[in-house]
BATORPA-58209 format. One record per residue (C-alpha): residue in one letter; x, y, z. Coordinates in steps of 0.25 Angstrom, whole numbers, padded with zeros to 4 digits, always signed. Example, Ala and Ser with C-alpha at 12.3 -4.5 7.8 and 13.67 -1.06 7.14 Angstrom:
% residues 2
a+0049-0018+0031s+0055-0004+0029
% end
This chain:
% residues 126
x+0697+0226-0003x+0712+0232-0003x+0721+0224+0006x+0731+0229+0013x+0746+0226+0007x+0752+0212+0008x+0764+0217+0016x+0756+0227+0027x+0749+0212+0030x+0763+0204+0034x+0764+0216+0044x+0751+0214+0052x+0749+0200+0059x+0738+0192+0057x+0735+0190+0073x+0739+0198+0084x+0745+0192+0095x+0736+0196+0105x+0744+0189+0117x+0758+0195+0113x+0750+0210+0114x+0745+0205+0129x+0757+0200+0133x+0763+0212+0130x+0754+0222+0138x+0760+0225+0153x+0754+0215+0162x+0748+0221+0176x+0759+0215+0186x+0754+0207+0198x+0754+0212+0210x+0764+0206+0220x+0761+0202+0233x+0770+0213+0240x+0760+0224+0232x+0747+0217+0236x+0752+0216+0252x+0756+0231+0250x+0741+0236+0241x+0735+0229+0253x+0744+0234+0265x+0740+0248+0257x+0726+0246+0256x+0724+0240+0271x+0732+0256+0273x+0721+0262+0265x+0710+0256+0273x+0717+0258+0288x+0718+0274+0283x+0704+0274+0280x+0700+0268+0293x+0707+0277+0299x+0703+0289+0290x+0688+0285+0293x+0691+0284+0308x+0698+0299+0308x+0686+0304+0298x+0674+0299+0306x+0666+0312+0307x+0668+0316+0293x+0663+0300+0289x+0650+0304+0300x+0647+0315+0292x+0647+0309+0279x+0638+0297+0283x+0629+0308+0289x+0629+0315+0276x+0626+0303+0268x+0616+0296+0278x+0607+0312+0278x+0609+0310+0262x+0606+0297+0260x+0595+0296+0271x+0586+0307+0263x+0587+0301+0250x+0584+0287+0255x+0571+0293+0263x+0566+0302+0252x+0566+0289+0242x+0561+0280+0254x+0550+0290+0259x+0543+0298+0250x+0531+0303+0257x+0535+0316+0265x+0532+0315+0281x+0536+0302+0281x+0550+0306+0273x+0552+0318+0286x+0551+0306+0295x+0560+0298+0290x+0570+0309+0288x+0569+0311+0301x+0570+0296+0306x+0583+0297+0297x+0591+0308+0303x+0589+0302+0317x+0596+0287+0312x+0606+0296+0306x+0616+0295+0321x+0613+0278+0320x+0617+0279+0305x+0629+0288+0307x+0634+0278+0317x+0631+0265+0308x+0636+0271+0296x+0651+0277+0303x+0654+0262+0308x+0651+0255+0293x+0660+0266+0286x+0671+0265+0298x+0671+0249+0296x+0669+0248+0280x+0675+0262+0274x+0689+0260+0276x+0689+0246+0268x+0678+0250+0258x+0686+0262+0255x+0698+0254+0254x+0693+0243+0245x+0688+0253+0236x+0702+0262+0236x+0709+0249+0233x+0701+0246+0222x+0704+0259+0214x+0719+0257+0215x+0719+0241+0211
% end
């Protein structure tokens, strides 16, 4: 097997110094305590502005839950109830708890949205 010339070895270093190559790399600075008070003043900002975009929106959030309860409703009925009369029946049965649902549904997204959004948002610029 031909081996490289003598003097192209004294060139190359038996080990690498992995530690020196690390310590070399731009470590990712800390955050100081005056830049975690101001992301958390920011993000406590995020969430007042959705409160008060879901307070301000509340017809177009009615209508959605509506679309998604008249969607979600059917496809659960046609897996759950396969046999026909009893399927119209139920249908039916569904559309009249659809006001109860509307009602139950708007106060979960009013209490949980604005800090489920949030905590969500704050984790895609972290």
């Amino acid at each position: 097997m031909n081996e490289l010339p003598q003097e192209i070895h004294q060139d190359v270093p038996q080990e690498i110094d992995v530690v020196a190559q690390v310590a070399s790399l731009p470590a990712e600075l800390a955050k100081t305590p005056e830049e975690m008070r101001r992301e958390e003043e920011r993000m406590r900002d995020v969430q007042v502005l959705l409160q008060n975009l879901t307070l301000q929106e509340e017809t177009t959030i009615k209508l959605i839950i509506d679309c998604l309860y008249d969607v979600g409703s059917v496809k659960i009925l046609n897996t759950k109830v396969a046999w026909k009369p009893a399927n119209r029946v139920v249908k039916l049965l569904a559309r009249t708890s659809k006001p109860v649902f509307r009602a139950i549904a708007w106060r979960w997204f009013k209490g949980n949205c604005p800090e489920l959004i949030t905590d969500w948002l704050a984790s895609k610029v972290r």
